[in-house]
N, C-alpha and C positions, 0 to 999 in steps of 0.2 A: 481514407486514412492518409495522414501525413507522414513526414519524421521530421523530430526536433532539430532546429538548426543547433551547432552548439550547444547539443544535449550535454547535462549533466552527467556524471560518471555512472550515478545512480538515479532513478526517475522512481522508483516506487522503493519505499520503507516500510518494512513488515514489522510487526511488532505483536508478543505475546507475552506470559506474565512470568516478569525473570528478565527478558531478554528483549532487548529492540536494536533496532537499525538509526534509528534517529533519537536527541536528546532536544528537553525546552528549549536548548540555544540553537534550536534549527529553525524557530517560529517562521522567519521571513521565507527561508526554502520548503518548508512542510505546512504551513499555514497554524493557524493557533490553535485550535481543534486536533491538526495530526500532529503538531509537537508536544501538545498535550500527554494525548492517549499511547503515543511512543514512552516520555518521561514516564506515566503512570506504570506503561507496562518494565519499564527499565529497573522501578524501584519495588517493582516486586508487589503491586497493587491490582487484586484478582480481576482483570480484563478481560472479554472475549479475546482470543486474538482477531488482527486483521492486519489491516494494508494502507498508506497511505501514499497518495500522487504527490509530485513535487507542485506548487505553483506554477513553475517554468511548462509543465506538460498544462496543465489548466487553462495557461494565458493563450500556446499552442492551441489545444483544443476551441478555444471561442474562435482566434483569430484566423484559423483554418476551417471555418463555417461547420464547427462541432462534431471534427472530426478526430476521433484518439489519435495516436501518430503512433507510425509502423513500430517502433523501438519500445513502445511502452507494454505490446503485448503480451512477449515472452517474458517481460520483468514479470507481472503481473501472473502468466502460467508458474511460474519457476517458484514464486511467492506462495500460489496457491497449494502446488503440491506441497512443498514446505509443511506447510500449514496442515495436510490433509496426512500427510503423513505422520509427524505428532500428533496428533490431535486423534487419528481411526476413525476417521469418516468422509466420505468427499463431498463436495459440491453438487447440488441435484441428483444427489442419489436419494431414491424413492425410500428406503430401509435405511441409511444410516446417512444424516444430510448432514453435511456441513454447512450450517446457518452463517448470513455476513447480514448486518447491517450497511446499509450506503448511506 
């Protein structure tokens, strides 16, 4: 694992139905896909929730031989319970899972 040089304030964007972290005019920092499904979730359009990485952490990732970088972790735990917290269920728990698409 790395860390971003000149990380972003923010590297991961959470987003559920109501509510996001990122809008469509974020396409180039959230890619077109996660500025999508953030808009989607912002306008109130039933979503799963989940999470999206900035591009900047992705380009990271290649360019450090496909390595996540150290600072994106805790975005991504912080995001998770978030998430697990509204939602009553966690991440690979056997009896109440919280499902993610990647």
């Amino acid at each position: 694992m790395t860390d971003l040089k000149a990380a972003p304030t923010k590297n991961v964007y959470i987003f559920r139905k109501g509510r996001s972290d990122g809008t469509i005019k974020q396409k180039e920092l959230l890619g077109g896909k996660g500025a999508g499904l953030c808009e989607m979730a912002r306008i109130g359009v039933n979503i799963p929730p989940g999470m999206t990485i900035t591009t900047e952490v992705c380009q990271a990732f290649y360019r450090e031989g496909k390595k996540l970088p150290h600072s994106v972790w805790n975005e991504v735990l912080e995001n998770l319970h978030e998430i697990e917290a509204e939602y009553g269920s966690k991440f690979a728990d056997p009896s109440n899972p919280l499902l993610f698409s990647v």
